[in-house]
N, C-alpha and C positions, 0 to 999 in steps of 0.2 A: 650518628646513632639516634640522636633525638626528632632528624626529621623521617629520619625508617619506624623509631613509635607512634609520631604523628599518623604517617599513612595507613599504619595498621590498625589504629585506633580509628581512623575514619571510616578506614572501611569496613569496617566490626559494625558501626554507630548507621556507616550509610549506605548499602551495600548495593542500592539501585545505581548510585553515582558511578557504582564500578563496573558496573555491568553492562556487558556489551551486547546488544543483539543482532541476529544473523539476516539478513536480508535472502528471503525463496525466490528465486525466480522461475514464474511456468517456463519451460524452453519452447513448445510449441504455441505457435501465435494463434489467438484467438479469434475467430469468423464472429461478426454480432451485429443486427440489426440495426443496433444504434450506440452513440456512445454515450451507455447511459446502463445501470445495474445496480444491484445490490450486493451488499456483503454483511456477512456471519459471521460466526465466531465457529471454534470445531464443534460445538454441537448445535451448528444452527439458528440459534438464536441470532439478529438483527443485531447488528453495531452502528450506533448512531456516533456522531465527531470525529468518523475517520477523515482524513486527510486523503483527496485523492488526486496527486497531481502528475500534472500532462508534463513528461522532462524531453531533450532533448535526444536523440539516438545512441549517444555516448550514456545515456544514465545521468549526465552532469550538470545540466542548469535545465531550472526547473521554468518550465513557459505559460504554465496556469496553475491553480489549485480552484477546487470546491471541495464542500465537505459534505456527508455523508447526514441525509435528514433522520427523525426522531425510527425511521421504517427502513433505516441502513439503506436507503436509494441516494442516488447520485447521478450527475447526467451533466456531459459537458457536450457545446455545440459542434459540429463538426467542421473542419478546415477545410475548404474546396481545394480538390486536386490531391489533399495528402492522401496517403494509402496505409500507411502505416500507423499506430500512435503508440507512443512507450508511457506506460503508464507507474506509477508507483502509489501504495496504498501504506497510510501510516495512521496507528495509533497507537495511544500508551498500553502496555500490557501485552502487546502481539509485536510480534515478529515484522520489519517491512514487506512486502509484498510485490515484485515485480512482474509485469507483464505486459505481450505486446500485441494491441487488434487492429486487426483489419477490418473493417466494416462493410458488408456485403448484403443488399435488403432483403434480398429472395434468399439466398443460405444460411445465413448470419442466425444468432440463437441468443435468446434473453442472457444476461452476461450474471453472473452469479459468485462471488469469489469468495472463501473460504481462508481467513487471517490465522494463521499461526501463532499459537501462545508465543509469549518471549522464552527464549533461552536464559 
């Protein structure tokens, strides 16, 4: 009984510690000139200290990160020969963000991505 008060009292005191957020992922794969964009918040405004890292096709180990400048841009090199890149987008207060581009220089389109408050 005293460690069920404990936890209840924690998380009354801390209630981010409990808190879980949901990770979006776009389902259709992204066409873009380069790999390299911007990201907002839902009304638009620039998020600069996003976390933007390149994972493997499973979602599970992560193969690069940069992070997201004072103008919420970001831009990682491209890997000769891949086609695909799975990308995931983190920071505090938003939702993860998952997503996967294709890079194509004549179709491809400025890459622009929209974080999700937290749940």
């Amino acid at each position: 009984m005293r460690s069920f008060a404990l936890f209840v009292f924690c998380a009354a005191i801390f209630p981010s510690a409990f808190a879980q957020s949901q990770t979006v992922e776009i389902a259709k794969i992204q066409t873009a000139k380069a790999l390299a964009g911007t990201v907002v918040d839902p009304v638009d405004s620039v998020v600069q200290g996003v976390q933007v890292l390149e994972v493997s096709s499973d979602w599970q180990t992560v193969l690069r990160i940069t992070t997201t400048d004072s103008n919420g841009k970001w831009s990682l090199e491209p890997v000769p020969k891949q086609q695909v890149y799975y990308l995931r987008f983190v920071a505090n207060g938003f939702n993860p963000l998952q997503v996967r581009v294709r890079l194509n220089r004549t179709k491809g389109r400025e890459l622009r991505f929209k974080l999700p408050i937290a749940t």
